[in-house]
C-alpha positions as a Markdown table, in Angstrom:
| # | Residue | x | y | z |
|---|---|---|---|---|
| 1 | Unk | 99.1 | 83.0 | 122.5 |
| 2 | Unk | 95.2 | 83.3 | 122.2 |
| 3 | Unk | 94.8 | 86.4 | 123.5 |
| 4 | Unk | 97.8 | 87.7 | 121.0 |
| 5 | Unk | 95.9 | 86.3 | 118.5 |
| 6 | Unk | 92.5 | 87.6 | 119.7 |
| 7 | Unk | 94.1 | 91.2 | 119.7 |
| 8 | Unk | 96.4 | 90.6 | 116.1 |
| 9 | Unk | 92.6 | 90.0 | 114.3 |
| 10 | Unk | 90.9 | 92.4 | 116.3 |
| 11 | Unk | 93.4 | 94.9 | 114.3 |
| 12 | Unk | 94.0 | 93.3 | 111.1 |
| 13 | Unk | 89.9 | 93.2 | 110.9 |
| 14 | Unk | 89.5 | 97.1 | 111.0 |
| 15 | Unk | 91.7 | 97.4 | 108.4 |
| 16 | Unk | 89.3 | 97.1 | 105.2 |
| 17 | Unk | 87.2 | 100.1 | 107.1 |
| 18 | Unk | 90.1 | 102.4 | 107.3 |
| 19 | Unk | 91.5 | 101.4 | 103.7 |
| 20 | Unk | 88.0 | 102.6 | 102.6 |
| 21 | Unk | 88.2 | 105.5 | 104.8 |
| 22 | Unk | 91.5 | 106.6 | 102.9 |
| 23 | Unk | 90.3 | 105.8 | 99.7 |
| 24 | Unk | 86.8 | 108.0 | 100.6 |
| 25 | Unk | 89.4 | 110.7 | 101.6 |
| 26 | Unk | 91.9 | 111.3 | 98.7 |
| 27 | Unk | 89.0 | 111.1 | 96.2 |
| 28 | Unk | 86.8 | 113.6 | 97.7 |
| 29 | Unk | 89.8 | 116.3 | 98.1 |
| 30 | Unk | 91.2 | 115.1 | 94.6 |
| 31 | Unk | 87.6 | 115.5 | 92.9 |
| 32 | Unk | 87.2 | 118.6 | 94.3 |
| 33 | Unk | 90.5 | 120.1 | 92.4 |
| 34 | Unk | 90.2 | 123.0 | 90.0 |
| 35 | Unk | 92.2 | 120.8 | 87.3 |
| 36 | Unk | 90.2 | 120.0 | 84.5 |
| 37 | Unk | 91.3 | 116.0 | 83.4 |
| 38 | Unk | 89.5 | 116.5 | 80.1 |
| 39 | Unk | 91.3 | 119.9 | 79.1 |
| 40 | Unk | 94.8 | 118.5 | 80.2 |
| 41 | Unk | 93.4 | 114.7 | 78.2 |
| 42 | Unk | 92.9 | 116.8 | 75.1 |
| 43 | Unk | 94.9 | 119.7 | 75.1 |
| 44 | Unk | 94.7 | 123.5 | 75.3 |
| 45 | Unk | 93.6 | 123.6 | 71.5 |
| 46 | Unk | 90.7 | 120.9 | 72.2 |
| 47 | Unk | 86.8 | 122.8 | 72.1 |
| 48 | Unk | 84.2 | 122.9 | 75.0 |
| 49 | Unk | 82.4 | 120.5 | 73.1 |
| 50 | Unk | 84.9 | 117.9 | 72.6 |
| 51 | Unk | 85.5 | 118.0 | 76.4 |
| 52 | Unk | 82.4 | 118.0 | 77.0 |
| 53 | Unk | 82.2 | 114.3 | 75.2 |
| 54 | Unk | 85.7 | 113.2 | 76.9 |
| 55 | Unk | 83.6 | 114.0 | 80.3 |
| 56 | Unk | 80.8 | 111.8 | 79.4 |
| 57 | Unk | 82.7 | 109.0 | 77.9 |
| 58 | Unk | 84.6 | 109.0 | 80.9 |
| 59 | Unk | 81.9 | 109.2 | 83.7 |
| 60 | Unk | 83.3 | 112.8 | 84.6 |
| 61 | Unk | 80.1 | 114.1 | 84.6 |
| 62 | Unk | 78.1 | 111.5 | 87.0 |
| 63 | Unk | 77.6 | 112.2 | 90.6 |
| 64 | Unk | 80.1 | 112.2 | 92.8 |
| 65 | Unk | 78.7 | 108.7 | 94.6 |
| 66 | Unk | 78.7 | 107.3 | 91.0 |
| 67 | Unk | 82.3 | 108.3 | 90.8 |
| 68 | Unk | 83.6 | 106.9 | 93.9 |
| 69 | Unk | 81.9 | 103.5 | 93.0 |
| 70 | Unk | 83.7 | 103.5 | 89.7 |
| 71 | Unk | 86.7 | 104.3 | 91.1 |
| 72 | Unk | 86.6 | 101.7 | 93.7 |
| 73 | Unk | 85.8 | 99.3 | 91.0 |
| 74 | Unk | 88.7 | 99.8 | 89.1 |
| 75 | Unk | 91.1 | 99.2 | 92.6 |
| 76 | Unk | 89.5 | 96.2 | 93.1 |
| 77 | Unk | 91.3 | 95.4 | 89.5 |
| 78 | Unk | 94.4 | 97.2 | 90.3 |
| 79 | Unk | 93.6 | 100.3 | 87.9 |
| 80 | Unk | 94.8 | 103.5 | 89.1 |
| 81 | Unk | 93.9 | 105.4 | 86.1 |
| 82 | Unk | 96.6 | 106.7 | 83.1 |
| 83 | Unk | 98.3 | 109.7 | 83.2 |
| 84 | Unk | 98.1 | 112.5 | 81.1 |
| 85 | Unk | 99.4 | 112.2 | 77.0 |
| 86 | Unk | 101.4 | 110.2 | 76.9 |
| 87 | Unk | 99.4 | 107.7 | 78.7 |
| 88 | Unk | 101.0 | 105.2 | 80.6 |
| 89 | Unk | 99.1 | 103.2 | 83.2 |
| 90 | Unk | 99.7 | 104.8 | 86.6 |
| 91 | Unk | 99.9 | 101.5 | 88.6 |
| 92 | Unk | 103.4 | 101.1 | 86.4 |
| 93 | Unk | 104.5 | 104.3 | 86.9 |
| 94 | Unk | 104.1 | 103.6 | 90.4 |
| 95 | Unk | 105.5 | 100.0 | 90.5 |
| 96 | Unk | 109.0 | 101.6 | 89.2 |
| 97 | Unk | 108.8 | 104.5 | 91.9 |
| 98 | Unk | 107.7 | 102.8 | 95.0 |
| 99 | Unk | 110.6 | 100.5 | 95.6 |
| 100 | Unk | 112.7 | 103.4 | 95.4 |
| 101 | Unk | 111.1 | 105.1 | 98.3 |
| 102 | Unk | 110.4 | 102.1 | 100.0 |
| 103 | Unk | 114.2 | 101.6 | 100.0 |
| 104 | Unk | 115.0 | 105.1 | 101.2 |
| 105 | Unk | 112.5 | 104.9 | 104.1 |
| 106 | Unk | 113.9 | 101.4 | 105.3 |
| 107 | Unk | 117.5 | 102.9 | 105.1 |
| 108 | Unk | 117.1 | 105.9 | 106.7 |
| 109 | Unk | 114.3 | 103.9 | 109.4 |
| 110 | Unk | 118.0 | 102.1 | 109.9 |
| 111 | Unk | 120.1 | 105.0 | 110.3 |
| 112 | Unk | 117.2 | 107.0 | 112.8 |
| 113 | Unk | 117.0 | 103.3 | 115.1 |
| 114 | Unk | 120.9 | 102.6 | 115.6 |
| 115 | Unk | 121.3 | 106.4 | 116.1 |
| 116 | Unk | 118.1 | 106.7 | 118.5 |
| 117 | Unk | 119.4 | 103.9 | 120.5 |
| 118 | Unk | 123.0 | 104.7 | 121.0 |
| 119 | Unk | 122.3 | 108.4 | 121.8 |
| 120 | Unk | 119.5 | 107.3 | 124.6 |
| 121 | Unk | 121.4 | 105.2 | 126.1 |
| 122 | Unk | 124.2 | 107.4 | 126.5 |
| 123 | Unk | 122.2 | 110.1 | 128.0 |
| 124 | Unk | 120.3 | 107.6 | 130.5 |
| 125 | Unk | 123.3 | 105.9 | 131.9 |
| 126 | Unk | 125.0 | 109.4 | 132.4 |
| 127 | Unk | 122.3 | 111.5 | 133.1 |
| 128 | Unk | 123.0 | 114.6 | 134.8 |
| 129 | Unk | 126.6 | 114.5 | 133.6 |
| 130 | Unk | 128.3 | 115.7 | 130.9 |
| 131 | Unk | 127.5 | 113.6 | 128.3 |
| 132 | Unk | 123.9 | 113.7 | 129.2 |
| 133 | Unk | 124.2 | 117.5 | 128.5 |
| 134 | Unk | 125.8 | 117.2 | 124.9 |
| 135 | Unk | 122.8 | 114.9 | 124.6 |
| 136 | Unk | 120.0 | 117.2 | 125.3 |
| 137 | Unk | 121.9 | 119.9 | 123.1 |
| 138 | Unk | 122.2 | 117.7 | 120.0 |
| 139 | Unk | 118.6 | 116.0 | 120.1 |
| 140 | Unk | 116.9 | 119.5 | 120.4 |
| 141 | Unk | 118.7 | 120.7 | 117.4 |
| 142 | Unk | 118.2 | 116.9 | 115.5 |
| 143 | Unk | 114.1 | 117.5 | 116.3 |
| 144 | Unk | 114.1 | 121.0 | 115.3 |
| 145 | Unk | 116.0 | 121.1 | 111.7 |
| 146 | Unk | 114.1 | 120.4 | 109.6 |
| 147 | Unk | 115.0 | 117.5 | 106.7 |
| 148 | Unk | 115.4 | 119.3 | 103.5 |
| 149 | Unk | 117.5 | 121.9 | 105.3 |
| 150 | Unk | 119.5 | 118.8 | 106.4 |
| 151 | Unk | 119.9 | 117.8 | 102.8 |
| 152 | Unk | 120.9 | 120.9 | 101.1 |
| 153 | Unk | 123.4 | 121.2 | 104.1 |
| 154 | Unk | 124.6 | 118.0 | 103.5 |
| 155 | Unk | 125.0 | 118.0 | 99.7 |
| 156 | Unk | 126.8 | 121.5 | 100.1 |
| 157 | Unk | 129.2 | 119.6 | 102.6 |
| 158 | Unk | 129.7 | 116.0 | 101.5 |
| 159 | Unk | 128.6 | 116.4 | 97.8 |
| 160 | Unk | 130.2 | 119.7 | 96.5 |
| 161 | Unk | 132.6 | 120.7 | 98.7 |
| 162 | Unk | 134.7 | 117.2 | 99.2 |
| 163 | Unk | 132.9 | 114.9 | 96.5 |
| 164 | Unk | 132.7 | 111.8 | 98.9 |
| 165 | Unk | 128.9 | 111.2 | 97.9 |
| 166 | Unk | 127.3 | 112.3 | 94.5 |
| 167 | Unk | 124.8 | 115.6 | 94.6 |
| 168 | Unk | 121.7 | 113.4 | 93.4 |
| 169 | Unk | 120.5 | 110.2 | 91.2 |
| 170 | Unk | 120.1 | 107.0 | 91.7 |
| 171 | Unk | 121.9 | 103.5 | 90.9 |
| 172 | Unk | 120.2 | 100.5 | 90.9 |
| 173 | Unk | 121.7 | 98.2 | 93.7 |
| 174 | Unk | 121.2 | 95.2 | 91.5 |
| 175 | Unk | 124.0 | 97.3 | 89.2 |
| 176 | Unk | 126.5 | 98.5 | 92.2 |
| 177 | Unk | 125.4 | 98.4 | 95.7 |
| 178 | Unk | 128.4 | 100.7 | 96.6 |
| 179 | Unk | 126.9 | 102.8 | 94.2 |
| 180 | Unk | 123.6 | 102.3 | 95.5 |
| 181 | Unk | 124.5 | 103.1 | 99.1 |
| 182 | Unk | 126.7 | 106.6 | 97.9 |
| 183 | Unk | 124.0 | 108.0 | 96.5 |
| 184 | Unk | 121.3 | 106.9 | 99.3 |
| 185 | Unk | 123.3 | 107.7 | 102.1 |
| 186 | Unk | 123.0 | 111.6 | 102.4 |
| 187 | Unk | 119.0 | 111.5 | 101.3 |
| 188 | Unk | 118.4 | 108.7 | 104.6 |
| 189 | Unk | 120.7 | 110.6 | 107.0 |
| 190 | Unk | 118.5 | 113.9 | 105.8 |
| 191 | Unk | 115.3 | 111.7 | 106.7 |
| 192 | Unk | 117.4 | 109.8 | 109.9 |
| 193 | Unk | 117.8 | 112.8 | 111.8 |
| 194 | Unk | 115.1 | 114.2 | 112.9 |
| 195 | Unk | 113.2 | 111.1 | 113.9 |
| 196 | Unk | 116.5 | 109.8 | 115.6 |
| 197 | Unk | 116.7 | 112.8 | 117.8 |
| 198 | Unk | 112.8 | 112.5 | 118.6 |
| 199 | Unk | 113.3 | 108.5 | 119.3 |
| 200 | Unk | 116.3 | 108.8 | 121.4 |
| 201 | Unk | 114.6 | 111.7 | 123.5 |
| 202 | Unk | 111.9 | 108.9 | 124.6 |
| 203 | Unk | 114.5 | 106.0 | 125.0 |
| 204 | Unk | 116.1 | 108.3 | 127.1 |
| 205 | Unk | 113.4 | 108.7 | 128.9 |
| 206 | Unk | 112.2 | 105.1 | 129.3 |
| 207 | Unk | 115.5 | 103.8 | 129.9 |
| 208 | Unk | 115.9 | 106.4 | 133.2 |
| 209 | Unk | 112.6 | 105.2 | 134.5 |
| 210 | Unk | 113.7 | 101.8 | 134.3 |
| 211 | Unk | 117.3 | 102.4 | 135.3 |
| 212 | Unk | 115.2 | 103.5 | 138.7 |
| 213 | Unk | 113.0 | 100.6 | 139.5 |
| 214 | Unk | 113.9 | 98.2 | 142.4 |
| 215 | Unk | 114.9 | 95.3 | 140.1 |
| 216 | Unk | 117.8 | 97.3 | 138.7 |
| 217 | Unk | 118.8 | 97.9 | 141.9 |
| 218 | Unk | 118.7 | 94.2 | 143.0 |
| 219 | Unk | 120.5 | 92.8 | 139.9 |
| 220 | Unk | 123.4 | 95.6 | 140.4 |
| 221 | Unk | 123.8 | 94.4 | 144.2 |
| 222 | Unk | 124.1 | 91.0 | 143.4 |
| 223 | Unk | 127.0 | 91.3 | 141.5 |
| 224 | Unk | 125.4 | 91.0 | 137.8 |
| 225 | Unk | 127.7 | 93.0 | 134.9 |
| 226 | Unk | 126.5 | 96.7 | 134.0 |
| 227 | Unk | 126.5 | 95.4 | 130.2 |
| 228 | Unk | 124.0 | 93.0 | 131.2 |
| 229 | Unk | 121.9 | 95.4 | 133.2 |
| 230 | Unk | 121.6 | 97.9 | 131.1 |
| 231 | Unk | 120.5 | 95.5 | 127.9 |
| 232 | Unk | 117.7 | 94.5 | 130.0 |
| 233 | Unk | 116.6 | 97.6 | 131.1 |
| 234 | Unk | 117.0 | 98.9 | 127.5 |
| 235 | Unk | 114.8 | 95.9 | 126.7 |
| 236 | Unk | 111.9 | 96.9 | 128.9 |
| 237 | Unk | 112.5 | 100.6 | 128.2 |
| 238 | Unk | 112.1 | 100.3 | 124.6 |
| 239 | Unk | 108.6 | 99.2 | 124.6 |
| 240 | Unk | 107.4 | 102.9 | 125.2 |
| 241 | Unk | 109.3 | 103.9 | 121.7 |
| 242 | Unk | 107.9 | 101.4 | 119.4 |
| 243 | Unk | 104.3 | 102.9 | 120.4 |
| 244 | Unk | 105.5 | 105.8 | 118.4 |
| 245 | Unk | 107.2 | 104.4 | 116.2 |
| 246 | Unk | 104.8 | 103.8 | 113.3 |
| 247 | Unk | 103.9 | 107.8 | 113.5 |
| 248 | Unk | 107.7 | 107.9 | 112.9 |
| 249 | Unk | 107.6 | 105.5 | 110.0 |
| 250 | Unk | 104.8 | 107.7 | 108.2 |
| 251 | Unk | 107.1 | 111.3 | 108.8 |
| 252 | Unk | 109.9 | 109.0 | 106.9 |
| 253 | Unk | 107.5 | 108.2 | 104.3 |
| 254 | Unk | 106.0 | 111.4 | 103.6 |
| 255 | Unk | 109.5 | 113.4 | 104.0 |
| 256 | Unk | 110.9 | 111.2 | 101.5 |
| 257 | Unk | 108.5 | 113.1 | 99.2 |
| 258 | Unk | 110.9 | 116.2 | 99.4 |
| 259 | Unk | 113.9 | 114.6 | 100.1 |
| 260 | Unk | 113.6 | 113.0 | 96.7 |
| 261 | Unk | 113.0 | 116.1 | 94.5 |
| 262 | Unk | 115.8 | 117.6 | 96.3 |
| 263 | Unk | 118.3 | 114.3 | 95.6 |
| 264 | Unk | 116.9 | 114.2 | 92.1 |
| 265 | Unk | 115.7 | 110.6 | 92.9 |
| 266 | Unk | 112.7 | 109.1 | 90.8 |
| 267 | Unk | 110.6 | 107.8 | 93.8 |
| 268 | Unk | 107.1 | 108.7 | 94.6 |
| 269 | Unk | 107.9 | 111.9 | 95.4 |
| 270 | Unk | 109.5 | 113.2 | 91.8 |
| 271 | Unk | 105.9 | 111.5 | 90.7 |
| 272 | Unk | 104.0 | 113.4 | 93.4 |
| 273 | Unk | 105.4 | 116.4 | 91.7 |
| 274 | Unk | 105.0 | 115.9 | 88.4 |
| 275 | Unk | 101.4 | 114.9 | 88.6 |
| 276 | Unk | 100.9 | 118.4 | 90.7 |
| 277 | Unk | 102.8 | 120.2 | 87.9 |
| 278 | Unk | 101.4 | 118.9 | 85.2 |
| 279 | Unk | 97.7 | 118.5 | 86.3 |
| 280 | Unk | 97.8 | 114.8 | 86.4 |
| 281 | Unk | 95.2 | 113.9 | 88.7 |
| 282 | Unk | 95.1 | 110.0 | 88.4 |
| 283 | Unk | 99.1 | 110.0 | 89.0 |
| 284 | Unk | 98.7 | 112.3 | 92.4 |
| 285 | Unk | 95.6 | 110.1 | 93.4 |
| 286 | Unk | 97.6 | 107.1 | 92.9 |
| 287 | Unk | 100.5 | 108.1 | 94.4 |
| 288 | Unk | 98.8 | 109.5 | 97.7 |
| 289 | Unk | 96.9 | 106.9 | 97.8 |
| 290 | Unk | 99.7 | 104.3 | 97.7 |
| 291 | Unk | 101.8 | 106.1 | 100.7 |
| 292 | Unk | 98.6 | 106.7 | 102.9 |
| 293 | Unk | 98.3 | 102.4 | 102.1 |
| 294 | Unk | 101.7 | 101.8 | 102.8 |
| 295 | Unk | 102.0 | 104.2 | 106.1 |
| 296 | Unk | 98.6 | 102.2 | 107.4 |
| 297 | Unk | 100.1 | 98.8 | 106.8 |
| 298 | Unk | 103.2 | 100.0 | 108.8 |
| 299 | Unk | 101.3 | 101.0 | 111.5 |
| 300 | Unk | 99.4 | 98.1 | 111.8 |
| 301 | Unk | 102.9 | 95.7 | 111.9 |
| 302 | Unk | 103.6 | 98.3 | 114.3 |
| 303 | Unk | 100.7 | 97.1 | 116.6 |
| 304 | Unk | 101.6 | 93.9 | 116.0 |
| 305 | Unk | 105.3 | 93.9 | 117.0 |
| 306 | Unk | 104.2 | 95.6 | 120.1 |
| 307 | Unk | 101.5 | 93.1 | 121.4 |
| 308 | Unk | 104.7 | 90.8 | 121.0 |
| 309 | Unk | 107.4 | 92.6 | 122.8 |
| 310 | Unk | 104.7 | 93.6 | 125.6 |
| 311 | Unk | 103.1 | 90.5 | 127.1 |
| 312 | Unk | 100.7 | 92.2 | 129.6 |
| 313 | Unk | 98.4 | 94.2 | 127.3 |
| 314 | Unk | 97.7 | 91.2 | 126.1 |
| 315 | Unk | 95.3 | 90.9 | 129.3 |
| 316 | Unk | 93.3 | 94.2 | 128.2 |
């Protein structure tokens, strides 16, 4: 328990360097935009003298070190900034959108695990037979379509063609859950997919080195059930996975981005969007800067979960 706890600080300590790393990051590239904040502040009737003044009331003008101090001041109060007239603070902008996303990422995280699983352990126990076959076939197509393909195949299928799901929106689950889960469903299988053939490629993998080691051997000439076997082996051989499977929790993230303009849902990525359309360049910082937080957090529980489920790096 001491050395899990050694290794659990040792990661959680590094974590105020990299936050300042991404926040170093998205300002430099977002500073270095060819939007102008004052013009869209004041309009495209506003004089080169009044933005001018906006700059200077506004620090626009300082030096860029100047600048990034300011702007980490105002995180360390939780301002983000306002968005473009009509200003609204763009932490509450992003309070409303986030839990949407976070939603869609933890459904179709669900979806991309039970599928992941059940198709590598299908192709592990099998392999080299026909089912192992269909299973290469499938998870080379699931890794190579790509997401938003995925969705507008799905909404063309599911959505227009035989109305089971709606073609975008979103209900609050608070309102109708069934609701909620209709119109989350096809976005999260879109997102599912992909990672779910990538994951089940590995467990697949894993689980056929395992099935191969001496103690599976021993356990199924003693007599012990297959069932039990092969959840122990799937236990040991899912270690490898969850290495990866923070990486896999940032593509869910950042893919919900499209997925969400093309569902029409009013997550992170309808405000990504509209802060690129409309020159808002607090909103986009904000935003990016929220999902690059979020995806480090994740990979850091990540870390975490696999110092737990894998006793003997503990040791290192």
């Amino acid at each position: 328990m001491f050395a899990f706890l050694r290794l659990a600080l040792r990661r959680v300590a590094i974590m105020p360097v990299m936050i300042l790393g991404i926040t170093l990051l998205v300002f430099v590239v977002l500073q270095f935009s060819p939007v102008d904040p004052a013009y869209n502040a004041l309009g495209e009737n506003s004089t080169a003298a009044a933005r001018a003044a906006f700059a200077h009331a506004n620090g626009l003008d300082d030096p860029l070190p100047v600048r990034y101090a300011h702007f980490l001041n105002q995180l360390l109060h939780g301002d983000l900034g306002v968005t473009v007239p009509p200003s609204q603070p763009v932490v509450d902008r992003i309070t409303v959108a986030f839990p949407l996303t976070l939603q869609l990422t933890l459904l179709g995280l669900l979806i991309a695990i039970v599928l992941a699983v059940a198709l590598g352990v299908v192709g592990a126990v099998y392999r080299d037979r026909w089912p192992d076959h269909v299973f290469r076939v499938v998870s080379m197509a699931g890794v190579a379509v790509p997401s938003f393909w995925l969705g507008v195949l799905l909404i063309q299928q599911f959505a227009l063609d035989s109305s089971l799901f709606p073609t975008g929106g979103y209900v609050n689950p608070g309102d109708s859950f069934t609701g909620w889960l209709r119109c989350m469903t096809l976005p999260a299988v879109s997102l599912a997919v992909p990672v779910a053939a990538s994951l089940a490629r590995l467990i697949r993998t894993s689980m056929v080195t395992e099935l191969d080691r001496d103690y599976v051997r021993t356990a199924t000439g003693n007599g012990l059930p297959r069932l039990l076997v092969i959840r122990s082996v799937l236990r040991n051989a899912l270690v490898t996975p969850l290495t990866v499977l923070g990486v896999k929790v940032g593509y869910l993230l950042s893919g919900a981005v499209v997925i969400e303009t093309i569902f029409d849902l009013p997550g992170m990525g309808k405000l990504i969007l509209e802060g690129v359309t409309g020159g808002d360049v607090a909103l986009v910082q904000g935003t990016v800067l929220m999902i690059a937080l979020a995806f480090l957090v994740v990979n850091v529980v990540v870390d975490l979960l696999y110092l737990l489920v894998n006793p003997r790096i503990r040791t290192v």
